[in-house]
C-alpha positions, -999 to +999 in steps of 0.1 A: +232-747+212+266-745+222+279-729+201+257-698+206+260-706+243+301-697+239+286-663+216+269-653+247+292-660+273+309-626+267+281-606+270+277-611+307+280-579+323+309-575+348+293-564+382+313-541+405+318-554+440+295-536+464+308-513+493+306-531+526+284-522+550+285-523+590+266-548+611+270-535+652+260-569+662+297-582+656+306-553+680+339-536+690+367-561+685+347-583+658+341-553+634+379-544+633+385-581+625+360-582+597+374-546+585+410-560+583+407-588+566+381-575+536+398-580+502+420-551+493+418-536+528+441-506+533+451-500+568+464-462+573+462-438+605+474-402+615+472-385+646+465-420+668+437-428+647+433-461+629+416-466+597+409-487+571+402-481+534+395-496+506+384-489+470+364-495+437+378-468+418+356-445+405+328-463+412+330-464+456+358-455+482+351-466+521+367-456+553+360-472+580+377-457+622+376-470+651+383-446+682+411-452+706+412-454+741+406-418+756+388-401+721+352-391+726+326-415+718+353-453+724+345-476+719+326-465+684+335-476+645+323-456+618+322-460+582+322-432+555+313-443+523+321-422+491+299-432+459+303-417+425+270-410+410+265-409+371+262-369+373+298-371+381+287-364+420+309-379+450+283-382+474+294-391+512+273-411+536+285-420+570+271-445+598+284-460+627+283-484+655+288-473+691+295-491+719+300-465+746+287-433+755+258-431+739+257-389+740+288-388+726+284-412+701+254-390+686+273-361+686+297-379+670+278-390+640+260-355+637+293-338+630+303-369+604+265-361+592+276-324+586+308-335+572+290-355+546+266-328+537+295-302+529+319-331+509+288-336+487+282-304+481+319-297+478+318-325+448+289-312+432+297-278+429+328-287+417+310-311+389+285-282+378+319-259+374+336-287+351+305-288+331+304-247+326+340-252+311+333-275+285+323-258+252+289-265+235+303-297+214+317-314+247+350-308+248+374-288+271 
C-alpha cells in the first residue's frame, strides 16, 4: 500500500493559484491593505495613480487602482483582471468597489467596461492572425 501510495504521489496535479477577487465590504483603506500585502504583490504607479499588480504568468495577470484624492469617482478601487483562455485569448474583465460618488463611479466602470471589450478583442484578433501564419503542419 505504500509503496504505490509513493507511485501516486507525483501524479497530483499542480493547481495554479487563483486571481483574487474584490470584496467592497473591507472598504477604502482595508482593500488597499489586503491588495499590498497579497503574495507577490507589485506596487507601481504613473501619473499620481497607484496600482498594484501581480501575476500567474500566462495563466492570469491582475491590476488592481485606487483613485487619489481629487480623480473622479475617490474614493473607488478597481480591479482588472487579464485571463489567458486555452484559444490563446487574453480576455479582460474589470469590477470595482466605490465609495463615493456613485454617478461617477458608474461612469467610471462603463469606460473600464469598454476598455475590456476592445483589449479582448485586441487579443483575439491578434490570436486568429498568429494562427493564419502558421503553415498547415503547425509550424511557423
Amino acid at each position: 500500500m505504500a509503496l504505490a501510495m509513493i507511485a501516486l504521489g507525483p501524479c497530483v496535479a499542480r493547481s495554479e493559484p487563483a486571481a483574487p477577487d474584490l470584496d467592497c465590504t473591507m472598504g477604502f483603506e482595508g482593500l488597499h491593505n489586503w491588495a499590498a500585502w497579497l503574495p507577490g504583490a507589485q506596487p507601481a504607479g504613473a501619473g499620481g495613480e497607484e496600482v498594484i499588480t501581480l501575476a500567474e504568468p500566462d495563466v492570469w495577470r491582475v491590476e488592481v487602482r485606487f483613485t487619489q484624492p481629487g480623480q473622479t469617482a475617490h474614493p473607488a478601487v478597481t480591479l482588472r483582471k487579464f485571463v489567458k483562455q486555452v484559444t490563446g485569448v487574453w480576455t479582460a474583465q474589470s469590477k470595482g468597489c466605490g465609495f463615493g460618488n456613485q454617478g461617477q463611479f458608474l461612469d467610471l466602470m462603463a469606460s473600464m467596461k469598454a476598455a475590456d471589450k476592445a483589449l479582448t478583442d485586441a487579443s483575439r484578433d491578434e490570436a486568429e492572425r498568429q494562427k493564419k501564419e502558421l503553415s498547415p503542419l503547425g509550424t511557423p
